[in-house]
Steps between C-alpha positions, in 0.01 A plus 500: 500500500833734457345741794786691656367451882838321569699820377332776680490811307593729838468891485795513758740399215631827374730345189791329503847547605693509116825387674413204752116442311338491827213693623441880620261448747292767715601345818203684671222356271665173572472507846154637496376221267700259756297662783177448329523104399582482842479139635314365217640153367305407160699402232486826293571704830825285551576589153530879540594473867809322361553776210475777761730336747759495243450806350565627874772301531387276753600211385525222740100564557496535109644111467278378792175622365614444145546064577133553694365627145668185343349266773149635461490521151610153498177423670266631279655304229472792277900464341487838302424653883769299635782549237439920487567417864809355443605735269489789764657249751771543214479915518594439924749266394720710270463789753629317774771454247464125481520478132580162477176419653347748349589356158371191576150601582452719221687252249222213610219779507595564125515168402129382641387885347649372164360180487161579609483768271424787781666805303433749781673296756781400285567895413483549888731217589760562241531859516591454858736216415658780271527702863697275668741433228558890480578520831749185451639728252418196275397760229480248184232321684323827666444597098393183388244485735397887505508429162223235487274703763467752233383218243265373737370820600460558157297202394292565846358835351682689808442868525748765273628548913549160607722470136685795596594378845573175347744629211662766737606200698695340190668855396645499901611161435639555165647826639678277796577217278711748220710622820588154648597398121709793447655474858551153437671542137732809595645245786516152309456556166179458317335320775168427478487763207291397165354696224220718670318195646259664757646901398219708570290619238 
């Protein structure tokens, strides 16, 4: 049903930071939104509860709530619910800089997207995939998979913003990637070098 309920569309994201592609948050609206959900615990409450918390930066709540989405969604059986609950699992994984984990979860969360044919949730789970490579400086990878968020976007119909956001993300990467190949050929040669593979447009 491609609904984006699993990747809430949050006023209290101001943009995007075009050197670390992480969010500018209104920390205030954050808290306030935090404030109202107060102690509820259904499944899409969890959801954003888990956003907000990391978005605030509290992460070790973030994780803890994030697993009690998984568990719960795992209960109702309903495995789109469950695997966008995973995916932001993911998100709290690559900001408590466990990348390695984090790739894992978002790696399986794309494949099960891909083979059940959920576009929306494969866009989701890969663009974040692209995330954590970029902040493992693994910048071939980071394009490749910014890269194919914009495809899927594309075939999804996204709005002319959500395209925007999505191909902003591959010019920072291709903009980081042309720096680590030029740092990396002026000390060892043509290393890693090629001819405009990934140069930005």
């Amino acid at each position: 049903m491609n609904r984006t309920t699993w990747e809430p569309t949050l006023s209290i994201i101001l943009g995007y930071d075009p050197s670390t592609l992480r969010e500018r948050v209104d920390l205030r609206a954050a808290d306030e939104r935090l404030g109202e959900l107060g102690s509820l615990r259904s499944l899409s409450a969890l959801n954003e509860k888990t956003v907000l918390l990391r978005l605030l930066g509290r992460l070790d709540e973030a994780y803890t709530l994030a697993n009690e989405a998984v568990r719960q969604a795992r209960f109702t059986g309903d495995r789109e619910q469950l695997l966008g609950a995973r995916i932001r699992r993911g998100q709290v994984l690559q900001y408590q800089g466990k990348f390695d984990e984090a790739l894992v979860e978002l790696t399986g969360c794309v494949d099960e997207a891909r083979g059940r044919d959920w576009t929306a949730l494969e866009a989701f789970a890969v663009q974040n995939r692209g995330k954590v490579h970029f902040d493992m400086k693994e910048y071939e990878s980071a394009l490749s998979d910014m890269t194919a968020a914009v495809f899927l976007r594309e075939k999804l119909g996204a709005s002319p913003a959500e395209i925007e956001g999505a191909l902003t993300a591959v010019a920072v990467v291709q903009r980081f990637l042309e720096a680590q190949r030029a740092a990396a050929g002026s000390g060892e040669g043509d290393l890693g070098g090629g001819d405009g593979v990934g140069s930005p447009a």
